[in-house]
C-alpha positions as CSV (number, residue, x, y, z in Angstrom):
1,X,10.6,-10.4,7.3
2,X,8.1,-12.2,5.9
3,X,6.6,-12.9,2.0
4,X,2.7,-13.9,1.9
5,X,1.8,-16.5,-0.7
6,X,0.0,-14.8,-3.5
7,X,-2.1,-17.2,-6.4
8,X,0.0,-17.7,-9.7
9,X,-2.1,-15.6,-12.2
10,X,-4.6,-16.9,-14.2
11,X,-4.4,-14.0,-16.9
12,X,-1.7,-12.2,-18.1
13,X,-1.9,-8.1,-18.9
14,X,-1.8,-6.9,-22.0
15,X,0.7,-4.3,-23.3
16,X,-1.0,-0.8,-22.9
17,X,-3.4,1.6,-20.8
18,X,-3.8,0.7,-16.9
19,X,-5.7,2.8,-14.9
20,X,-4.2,3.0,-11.4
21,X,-6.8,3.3,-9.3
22,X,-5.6,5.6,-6.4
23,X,-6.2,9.4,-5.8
24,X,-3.0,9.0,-3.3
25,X,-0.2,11.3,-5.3
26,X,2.7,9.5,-3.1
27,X,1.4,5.9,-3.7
28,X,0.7,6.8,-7.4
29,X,4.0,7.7,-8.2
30,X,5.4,4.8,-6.4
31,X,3.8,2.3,-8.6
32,X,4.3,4.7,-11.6
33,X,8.2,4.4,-11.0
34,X,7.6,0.3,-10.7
35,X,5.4,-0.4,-13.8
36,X,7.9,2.3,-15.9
37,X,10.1,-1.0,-17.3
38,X,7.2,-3.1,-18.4
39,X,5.8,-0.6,-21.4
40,X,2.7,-0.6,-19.7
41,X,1.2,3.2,-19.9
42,X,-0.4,3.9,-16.6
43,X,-2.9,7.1,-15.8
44,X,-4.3,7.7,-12.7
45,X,-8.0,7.9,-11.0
46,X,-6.6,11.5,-10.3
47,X,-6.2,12.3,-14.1
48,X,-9.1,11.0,-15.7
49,X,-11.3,12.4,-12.5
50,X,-12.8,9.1,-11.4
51,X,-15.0,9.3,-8.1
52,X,-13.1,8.1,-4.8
53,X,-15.2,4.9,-4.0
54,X,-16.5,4.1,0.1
55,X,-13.6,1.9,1.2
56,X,-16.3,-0.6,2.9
57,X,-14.5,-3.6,3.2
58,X,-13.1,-5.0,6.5
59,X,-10.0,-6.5,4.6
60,X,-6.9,-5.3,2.8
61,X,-8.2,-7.5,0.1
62,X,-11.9,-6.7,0.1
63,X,-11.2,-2.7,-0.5
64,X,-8.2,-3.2,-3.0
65,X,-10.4,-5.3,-5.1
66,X,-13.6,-2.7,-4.7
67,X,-11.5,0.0,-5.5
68,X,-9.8,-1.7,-8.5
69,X,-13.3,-3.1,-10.0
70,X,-15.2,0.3,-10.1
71,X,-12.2,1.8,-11.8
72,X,-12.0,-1.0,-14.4
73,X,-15.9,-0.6,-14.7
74,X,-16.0,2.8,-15.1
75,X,-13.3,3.0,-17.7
76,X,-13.0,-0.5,-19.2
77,X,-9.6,-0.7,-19.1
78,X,-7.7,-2.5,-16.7
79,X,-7.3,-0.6,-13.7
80,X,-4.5,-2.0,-10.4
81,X,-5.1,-0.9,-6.8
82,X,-3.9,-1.0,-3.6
83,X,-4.9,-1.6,0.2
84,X,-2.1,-1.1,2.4
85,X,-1.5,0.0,5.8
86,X,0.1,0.0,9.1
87,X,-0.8,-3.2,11.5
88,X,0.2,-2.1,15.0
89,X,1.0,-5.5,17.8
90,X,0.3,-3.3,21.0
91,X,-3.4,-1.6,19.0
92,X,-4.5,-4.7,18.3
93,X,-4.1,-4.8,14.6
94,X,-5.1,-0.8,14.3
95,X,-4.9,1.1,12.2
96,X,-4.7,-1.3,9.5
97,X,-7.6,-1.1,7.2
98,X,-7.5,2.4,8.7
99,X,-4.4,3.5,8.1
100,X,-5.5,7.0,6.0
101,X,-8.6,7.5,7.7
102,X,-6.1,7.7,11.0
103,X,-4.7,11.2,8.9
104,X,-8.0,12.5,9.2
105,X,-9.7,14.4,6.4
106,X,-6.7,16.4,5.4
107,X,-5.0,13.5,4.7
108,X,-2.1,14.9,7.2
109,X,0.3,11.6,8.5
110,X,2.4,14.1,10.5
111,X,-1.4,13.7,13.0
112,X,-1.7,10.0,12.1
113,X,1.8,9.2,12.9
114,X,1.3,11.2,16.5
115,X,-1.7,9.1,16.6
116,X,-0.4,6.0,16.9
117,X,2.5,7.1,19.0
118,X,0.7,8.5,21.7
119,X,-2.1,5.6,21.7
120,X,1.0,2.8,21.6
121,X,2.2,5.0,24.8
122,X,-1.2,4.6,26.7
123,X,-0.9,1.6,26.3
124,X,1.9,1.5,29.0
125,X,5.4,1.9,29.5
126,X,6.6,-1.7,28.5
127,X,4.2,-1.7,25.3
128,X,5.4,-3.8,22.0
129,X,6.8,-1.6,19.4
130,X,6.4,-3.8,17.1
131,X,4.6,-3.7,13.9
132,X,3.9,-4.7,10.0
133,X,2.8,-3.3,6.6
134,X,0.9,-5.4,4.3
135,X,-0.3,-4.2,1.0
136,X,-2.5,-6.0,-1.2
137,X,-2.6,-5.0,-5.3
138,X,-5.9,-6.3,-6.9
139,X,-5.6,-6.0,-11.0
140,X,-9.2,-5.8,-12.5
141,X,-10.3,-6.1,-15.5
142,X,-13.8,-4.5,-17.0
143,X,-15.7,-8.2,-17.5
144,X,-14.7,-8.8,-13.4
145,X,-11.6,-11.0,-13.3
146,X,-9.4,-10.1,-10.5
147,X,-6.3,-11.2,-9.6
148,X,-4.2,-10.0,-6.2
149,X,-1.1,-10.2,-4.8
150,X,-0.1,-9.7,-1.2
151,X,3.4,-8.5,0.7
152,X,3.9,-7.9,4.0
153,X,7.2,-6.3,5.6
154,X,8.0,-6.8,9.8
155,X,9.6,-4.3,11.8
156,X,9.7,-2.1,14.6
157,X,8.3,1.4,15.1
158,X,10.8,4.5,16.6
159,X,9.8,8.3,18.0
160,X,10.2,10.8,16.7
161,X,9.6,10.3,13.2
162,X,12.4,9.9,11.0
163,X,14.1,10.9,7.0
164,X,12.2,12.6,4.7
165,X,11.5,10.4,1.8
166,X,8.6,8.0,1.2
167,X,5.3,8.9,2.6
168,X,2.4,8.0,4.8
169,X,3.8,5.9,8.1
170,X,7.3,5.8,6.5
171,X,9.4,8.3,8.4
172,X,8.0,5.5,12.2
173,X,8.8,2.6,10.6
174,X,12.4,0.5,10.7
175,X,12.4,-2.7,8.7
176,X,13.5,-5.8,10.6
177,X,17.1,-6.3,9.6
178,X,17.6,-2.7,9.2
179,X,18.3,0.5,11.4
180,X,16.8,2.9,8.8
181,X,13.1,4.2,8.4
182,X,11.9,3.5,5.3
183,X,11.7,7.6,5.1
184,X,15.7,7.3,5.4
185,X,16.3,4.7,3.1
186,X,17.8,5.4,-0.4
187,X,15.1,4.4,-3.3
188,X,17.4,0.9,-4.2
189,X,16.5,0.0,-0.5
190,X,13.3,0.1,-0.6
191,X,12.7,-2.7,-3.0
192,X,12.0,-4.5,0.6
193,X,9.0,-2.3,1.3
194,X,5.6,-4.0,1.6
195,X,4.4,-2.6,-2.1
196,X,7.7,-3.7,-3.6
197,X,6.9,-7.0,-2.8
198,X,3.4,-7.4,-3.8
199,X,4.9,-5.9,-7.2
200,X,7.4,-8.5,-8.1
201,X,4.9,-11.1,-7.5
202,X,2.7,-9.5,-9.9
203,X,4.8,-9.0,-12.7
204,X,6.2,-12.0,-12.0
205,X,2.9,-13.4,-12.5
206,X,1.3,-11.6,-15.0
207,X,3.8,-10.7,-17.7
């Protein structure tokens, strides 16, 4: 398992409103559940009906911070997104920066996760099941300033999908060190996920 560097902040949020710029219900209340210790009051892109932006960066980075900085402009309040998504070793890196677009325009993972199963199996019978999630957080605030954060968990991925809980790629991936899916895992586990990481660093940093 491995951490990725992130910057030490430069400036430090302020108790109150941040937008959290996602229309993903799942990931919203993820980092709703996170930021709820920190008396920070969080609303969503869903809630105050912000446009979903063209995710046209070819980095985790590059769409976290687009996505955070039109959120932040739109509102002028500080707004936090995220980039994650599955890097596959056999696909070359795919889906990666694709990770939703894989789930097609229903949004459905039950297809996206078949998708990657069945293009890992094309690849041959002795392909590499292995695999990592990154996600980067980029905090914006309305005069530009960005700051971002990065975690990255390693792991392996199994067929047929597995546990309930969690959502997106969860229920295909097992955490090195672990013989759970992320889908299986218990809530206190899961402070090892890819998200949870790039979390601490940020309040770590920023508070």
């Amino acid at each position: 398992m491995t951490k990725e560097v992130a910057p030490q902040a430069i400036r430090k949020l302020k108790p109150g409103k941040l937008v959290i710029a996602s229309h993903n219900p799942g990931k919203v209340r993820e980092i709703l559940e996170m930021l709820g210790p920190y008396g920070i009051e969080p609303v969503s892109a869903a809630d105050l009906d912000l446009p979903e932006p063209d995710e046209t960066g070819t980095t985790f980075l590059a769409n976290a911070e687009l996505k955070a900085l039109q959120a932040a402009d739109l509102t002028g309040l500080p707004s936090l997104a995220d980039d994650s998504g599955l890097c596959v070793d056999a696909l070359g890196g795919e889906p990666g920066i694709f990770s939703a677009r894989w789930a097609g325009e229903t949004k459905d993972f039950r297809v996206a996760m078949q998708r990657v199963n069945d293009a890992i199996e094309a690849t041959g019978p002795d392909a590499s099941r292995n695999a990592h999630f990154v996600c980067v957080l980029a905090l914006a605030w309305p005069d530009g300033h960005v700051e971002w954060f990065e975690g990255r968990v390693d792991g392996t991925l199994v067929w047929p999908p597995r546990g309930t809980g969690g959502f997106g790629y969860n229920p295909i991936f097992v955490p090195e060190g672990s013989d759970q899916t992320f889908a299986e895992m218990p809530d206190a586990k899961k402070a090892i996920s890819h998200r949870a990481m790039a979390f601490e660093k940020m309040m770590a940093a920023i508070f």
